[in-house]
C-alpha positions in Angstrom: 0.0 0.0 0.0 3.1 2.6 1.0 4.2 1.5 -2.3 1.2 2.4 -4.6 0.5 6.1 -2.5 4.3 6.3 -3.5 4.1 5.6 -7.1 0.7 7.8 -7.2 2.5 10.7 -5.8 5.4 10.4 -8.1 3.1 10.3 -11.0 0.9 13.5 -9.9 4.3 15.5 -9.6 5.6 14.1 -13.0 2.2 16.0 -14.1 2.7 19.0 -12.5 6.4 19.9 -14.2 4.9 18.2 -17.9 1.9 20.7 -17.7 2.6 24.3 -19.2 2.3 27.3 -16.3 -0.1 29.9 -17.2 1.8 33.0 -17.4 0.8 36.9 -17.6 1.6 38.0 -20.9 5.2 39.9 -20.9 3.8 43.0 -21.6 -0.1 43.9 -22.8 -1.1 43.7 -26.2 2.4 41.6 -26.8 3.1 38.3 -28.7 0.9 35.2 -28.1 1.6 32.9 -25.5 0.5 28.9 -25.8 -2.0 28.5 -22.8 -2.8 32.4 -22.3 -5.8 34.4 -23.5 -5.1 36.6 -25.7 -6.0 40.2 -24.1 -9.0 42.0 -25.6 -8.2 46.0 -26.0 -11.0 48.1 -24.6 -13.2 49.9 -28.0 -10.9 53.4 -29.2 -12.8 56.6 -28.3 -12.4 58.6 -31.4 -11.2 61.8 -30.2 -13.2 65.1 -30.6 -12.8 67.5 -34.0 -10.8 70.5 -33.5 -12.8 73.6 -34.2 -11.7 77.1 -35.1 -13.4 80.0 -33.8 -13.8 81.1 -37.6 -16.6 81.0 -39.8 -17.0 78.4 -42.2 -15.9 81.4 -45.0 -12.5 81.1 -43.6 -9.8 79.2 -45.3 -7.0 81.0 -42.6 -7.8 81.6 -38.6 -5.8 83.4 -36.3 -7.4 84.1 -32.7 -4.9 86.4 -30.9 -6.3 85.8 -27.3 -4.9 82.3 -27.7 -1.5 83.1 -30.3 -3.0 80.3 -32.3 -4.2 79.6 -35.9 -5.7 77.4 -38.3 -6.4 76.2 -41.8 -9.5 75.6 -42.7 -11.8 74.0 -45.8 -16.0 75.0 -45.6 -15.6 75.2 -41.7 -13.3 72.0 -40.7 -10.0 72.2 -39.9 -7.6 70.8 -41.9 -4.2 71.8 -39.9 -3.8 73.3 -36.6 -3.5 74.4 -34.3 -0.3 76.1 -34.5 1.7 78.8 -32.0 1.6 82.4 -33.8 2.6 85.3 -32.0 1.7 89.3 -33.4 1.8 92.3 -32.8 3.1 94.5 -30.1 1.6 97.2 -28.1 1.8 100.6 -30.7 1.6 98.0 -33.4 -1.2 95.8 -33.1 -2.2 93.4 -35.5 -6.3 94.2 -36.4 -9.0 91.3 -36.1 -11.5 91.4 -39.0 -11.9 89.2 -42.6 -9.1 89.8 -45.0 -8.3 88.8 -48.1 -5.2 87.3 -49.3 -3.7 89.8 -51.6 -0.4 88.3 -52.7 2.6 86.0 -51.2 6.2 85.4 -51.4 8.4 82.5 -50.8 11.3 84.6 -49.7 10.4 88.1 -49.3 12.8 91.1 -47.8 11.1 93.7 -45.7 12.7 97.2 -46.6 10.1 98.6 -43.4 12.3 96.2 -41.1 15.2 94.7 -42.7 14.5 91.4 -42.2 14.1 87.7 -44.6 10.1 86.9 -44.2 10.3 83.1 -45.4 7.2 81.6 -46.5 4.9 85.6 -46.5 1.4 85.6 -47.3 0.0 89.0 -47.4 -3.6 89.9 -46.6 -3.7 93.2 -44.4 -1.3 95.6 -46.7 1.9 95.2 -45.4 0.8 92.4 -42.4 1.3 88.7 -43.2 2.2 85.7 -42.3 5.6 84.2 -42.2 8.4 82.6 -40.1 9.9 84.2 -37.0 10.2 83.8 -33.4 6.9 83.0 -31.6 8.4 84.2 -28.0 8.6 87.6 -29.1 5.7 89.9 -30.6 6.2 91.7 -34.0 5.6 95.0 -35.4 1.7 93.6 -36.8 2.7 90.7 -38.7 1.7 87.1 -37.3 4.4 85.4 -36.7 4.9 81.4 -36.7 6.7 78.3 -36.6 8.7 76.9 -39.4 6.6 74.1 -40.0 2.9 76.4 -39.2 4.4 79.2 -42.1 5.5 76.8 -44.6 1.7 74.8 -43.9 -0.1 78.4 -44.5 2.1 79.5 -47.8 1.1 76.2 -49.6 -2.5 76.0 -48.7 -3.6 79.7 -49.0 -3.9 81.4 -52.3 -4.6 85.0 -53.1 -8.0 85.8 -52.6 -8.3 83.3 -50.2 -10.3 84.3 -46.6 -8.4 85.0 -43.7 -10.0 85.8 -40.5 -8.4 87.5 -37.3 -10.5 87.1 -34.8 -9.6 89.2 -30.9 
């Protein structure tokens, strides 16, 4: 009788080593593992649209309150936001709808002596082009490389652009 609980018990720990240990996965969502459910990903939220605080007219927004701007196609955004800064106290930049009169690539102010990469015109001599966002300019909205070169290639002249306060 010793003898059979003996064998018995030898056999039930033979089991124990030959069947696989369930393990957590190493790390969520990662690669399948024989003998562990495969972990089911909670349903996506899809996040909420970015509006502009421009009417659905506009195809270039600019809200100084905020120093941001967008572009826009019959009321949804289609880029932005993006960091602007403008003008400084004695030379503030004016809200209201303008039109795009004209832009250049690489244009050279004579008023200020300064390269204006990636201008777009739409307020007479106020436009929009790269320069440093951490410092306010004599009327012109200034912006990031990336936000400048994003408004030259989408706005045309006689394109909408709307400056709101």
């Amino acid at each position: 009788m010793a003898r059979l609980a003996l064998l018995i018990g030898t056999a039930v720990a033979g089991l124990a080593v030959a069947l696989p240990a369930q393990a957590e996965p190493l790390w969520p969502g990662g690669p399948d593992i024989p003998g562990v459910p495969p972990l089911i990903a909670p349903p996506l939220i899809p996040p909420a649209p970015v509006v502009a605080p421009c009417s659905a007219q506009a195809r270039g927004c600019m809200r100084l309150s905020t120093n941001e701007a967008w572009l826009m196609d019959n009321g949804r955004v289609t880029y932005g936001p993006t960091p602007i800064s403008h003008g400084r106290p004695g030379y503030l930049t004016r809200a209201g709808v303008f039109d795009v009169d004209f832009k250049r690539e690489d244009h050279w102010s004579t008023m200020h002596h300064v390269w204006m990469k990636y201008a777009v015109f739409f307020d007479g001599d106020i436009a929009t082009h790269i320069g440093p966002i951490e410092e306010q300019s004599h009327g012109c909205i200034r912006m990031t490389p990336d936000g400048a070169r994003e408004f030259f290639y989408y706005l045309e002249p006689g394109d909408i652009i709307e400056v709101v306060p």
